[in-house]
C-alpha positions as CSV (number, residue, x, y, z in Angstrom):
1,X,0.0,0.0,0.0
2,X,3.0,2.9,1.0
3,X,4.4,1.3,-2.4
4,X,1.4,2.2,-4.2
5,X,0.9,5.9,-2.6
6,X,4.8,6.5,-3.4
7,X,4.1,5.7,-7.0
8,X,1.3,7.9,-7.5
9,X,3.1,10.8,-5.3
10,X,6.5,10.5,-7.7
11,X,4.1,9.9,-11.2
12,X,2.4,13.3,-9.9
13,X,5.3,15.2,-9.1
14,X,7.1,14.0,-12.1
15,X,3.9,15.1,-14.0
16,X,3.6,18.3,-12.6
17,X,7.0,19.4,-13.3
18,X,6.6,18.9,-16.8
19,X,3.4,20.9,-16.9
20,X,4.9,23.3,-15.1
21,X,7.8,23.7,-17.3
22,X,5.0,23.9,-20.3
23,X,3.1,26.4,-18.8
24,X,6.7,29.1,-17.6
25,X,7.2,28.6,-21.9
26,X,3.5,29.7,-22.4
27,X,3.8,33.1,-19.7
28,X,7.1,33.7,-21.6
29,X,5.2,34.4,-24.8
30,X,2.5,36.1,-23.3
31,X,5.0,38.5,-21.6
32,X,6.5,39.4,-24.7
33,X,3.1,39.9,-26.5
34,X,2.2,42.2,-24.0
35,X,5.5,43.6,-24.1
36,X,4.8,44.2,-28.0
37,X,1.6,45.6,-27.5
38,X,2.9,48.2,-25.0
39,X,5.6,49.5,-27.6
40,X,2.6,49.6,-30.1
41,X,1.0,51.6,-28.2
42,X,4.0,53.9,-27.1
43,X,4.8,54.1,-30.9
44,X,1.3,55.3,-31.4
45,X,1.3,58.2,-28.3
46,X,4.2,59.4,-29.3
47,X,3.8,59.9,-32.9
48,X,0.3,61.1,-32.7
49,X,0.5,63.2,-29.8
50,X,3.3,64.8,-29.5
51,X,3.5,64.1,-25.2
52,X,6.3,64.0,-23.0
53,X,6.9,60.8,-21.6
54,X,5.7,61.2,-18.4
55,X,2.0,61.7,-20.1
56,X,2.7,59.0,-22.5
57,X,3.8,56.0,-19.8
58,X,0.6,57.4,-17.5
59,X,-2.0,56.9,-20.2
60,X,-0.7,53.6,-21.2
61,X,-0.5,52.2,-17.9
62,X,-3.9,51.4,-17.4
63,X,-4.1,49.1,-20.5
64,X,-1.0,47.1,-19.0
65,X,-1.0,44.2,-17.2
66,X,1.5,43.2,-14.6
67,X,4.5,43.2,-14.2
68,X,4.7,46.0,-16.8
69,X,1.9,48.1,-15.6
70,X,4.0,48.7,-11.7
71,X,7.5,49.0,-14.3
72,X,5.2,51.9,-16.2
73,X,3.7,53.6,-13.2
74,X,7.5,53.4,-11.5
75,X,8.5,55.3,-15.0
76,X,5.9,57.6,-14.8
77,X,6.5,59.2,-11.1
78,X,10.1,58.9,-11.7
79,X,9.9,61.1,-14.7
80,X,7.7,63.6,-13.0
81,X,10.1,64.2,-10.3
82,X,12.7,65.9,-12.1
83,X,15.3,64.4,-10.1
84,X,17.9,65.5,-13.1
85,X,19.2,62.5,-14.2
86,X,19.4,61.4,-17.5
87,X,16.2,59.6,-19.3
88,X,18.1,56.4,-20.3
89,X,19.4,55.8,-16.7
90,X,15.8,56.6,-15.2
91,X,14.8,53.7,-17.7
92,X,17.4,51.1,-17.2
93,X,17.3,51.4,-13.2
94,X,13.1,51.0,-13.5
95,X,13.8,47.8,-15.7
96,X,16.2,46.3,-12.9
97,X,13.6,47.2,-10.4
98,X,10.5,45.8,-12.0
99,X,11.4,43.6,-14.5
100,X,13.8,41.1,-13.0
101,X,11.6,39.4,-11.4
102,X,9.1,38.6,-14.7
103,X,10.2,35.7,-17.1
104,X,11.9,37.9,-20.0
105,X,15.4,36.3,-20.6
106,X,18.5,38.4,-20.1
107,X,18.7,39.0,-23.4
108,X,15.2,40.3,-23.9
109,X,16.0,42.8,-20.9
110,X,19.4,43.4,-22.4
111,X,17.5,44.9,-25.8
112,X,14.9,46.9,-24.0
113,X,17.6,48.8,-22.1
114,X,19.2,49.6,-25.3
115,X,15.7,51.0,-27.0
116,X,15.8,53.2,-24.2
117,X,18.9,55.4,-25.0
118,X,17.1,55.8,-28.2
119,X,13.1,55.9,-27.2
120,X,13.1,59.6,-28.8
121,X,13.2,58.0,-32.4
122,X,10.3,56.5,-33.7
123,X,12.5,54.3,-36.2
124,X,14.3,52.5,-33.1
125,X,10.4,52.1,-32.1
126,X,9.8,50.2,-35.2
127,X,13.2,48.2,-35.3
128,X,12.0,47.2,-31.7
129,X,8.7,46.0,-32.3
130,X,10.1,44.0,-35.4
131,X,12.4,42.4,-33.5
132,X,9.7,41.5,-31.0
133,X,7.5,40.3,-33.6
134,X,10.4,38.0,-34.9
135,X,11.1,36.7,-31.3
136,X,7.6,35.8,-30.6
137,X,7.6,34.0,-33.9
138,X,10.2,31.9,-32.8
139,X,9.4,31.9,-29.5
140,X,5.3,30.7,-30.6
141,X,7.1,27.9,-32.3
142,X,9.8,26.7,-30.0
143,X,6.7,26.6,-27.6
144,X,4.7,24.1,-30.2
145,X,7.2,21.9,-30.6
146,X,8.9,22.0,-26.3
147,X,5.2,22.2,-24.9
148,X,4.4,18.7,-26.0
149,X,8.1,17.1,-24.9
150,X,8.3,19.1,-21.3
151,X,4.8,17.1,-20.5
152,X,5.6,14.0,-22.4
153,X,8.7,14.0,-20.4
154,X,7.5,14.3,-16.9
155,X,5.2,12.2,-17.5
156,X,7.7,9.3,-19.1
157,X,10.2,10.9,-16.3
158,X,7.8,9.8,-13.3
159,X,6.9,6.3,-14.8
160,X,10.6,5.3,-15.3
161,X,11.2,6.6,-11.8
162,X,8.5,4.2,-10.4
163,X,9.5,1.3,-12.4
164,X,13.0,1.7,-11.1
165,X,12.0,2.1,-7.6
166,X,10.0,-0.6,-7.7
């Protein structure tokens, strides 16, 4: 009987972890969708209405989810202080703050600190968002193809662990 409730208890966990690893991979991509959106929608303010971007992060805010919605509202006050320093540092210190702990690789954070030195310039906009788009294309397919093996494997991974405890 303690043989037969260790089995299920490892098939489970074994399960689990592969599910889990499936669903990280799908918030991954919805992070970065959202993160495309948001740049959309920057692109949009600025080009159209000619705001600082203090006004520009405030009104987008509210169509944000988290964790980019705190990382825009952190922007937003930090602009409208006036504390003097420059905008790019402003941007790169609210990125370690807020966005370290959401699932964008290094890399991914690595290029949004660089679109901030050039934010001003609607072209580095568009080179950002087609980069993004190109990323969640691979990204959208990696996931396809790694969603199926992550659960396939726990599962396998918790059978084989029962067989050879048994």
């Amino acid at each position: 009987m303690i043989k037969l409730i260790g089995s299920i208890l490892i098939l489970a966990s074994c399960t689990g972890i592969g599910f889990s690893k499936s669903k990280e991979m799908q918030f991954h991509l919805t992070e970065l969708e959202e993160l495309k959106r948001i740049f959309y929608l920057l692109k949009s303010e600025l080009q159209y209405t000619r705001a600082t971007f203090a006004e520009v992060f405030e009104k987008i805010e509210p169509k944000t989810r988290e964790p980019f919605r705190s990382w825009l509202y952190d922007l937003c006050a930090r602009l409208n202080e006036k504390s003097g320093s420059m905008f790019w540092e402003i941007w790169n210190d609210s990125i370690e703050e807020h966005l370290k702990e959401c699932r964008l690789k290094e890399d991914e954070l690595n290029e949004l600190k660089i679109v901030g030195k050039n934010l001003e310039y609607i072209e580095s906009l568009d080179l950002f968002i087609e980069q993004m788009e190109y990323r969640i294309k691979n990204t959208r397919e990696n996931y396809r193809t790694k969603r199926k093996l992550c659960q396939s494997l726990g599962i396998m991974g918790g059978i084989f662990l029962v067989i050879l405890l048994l």
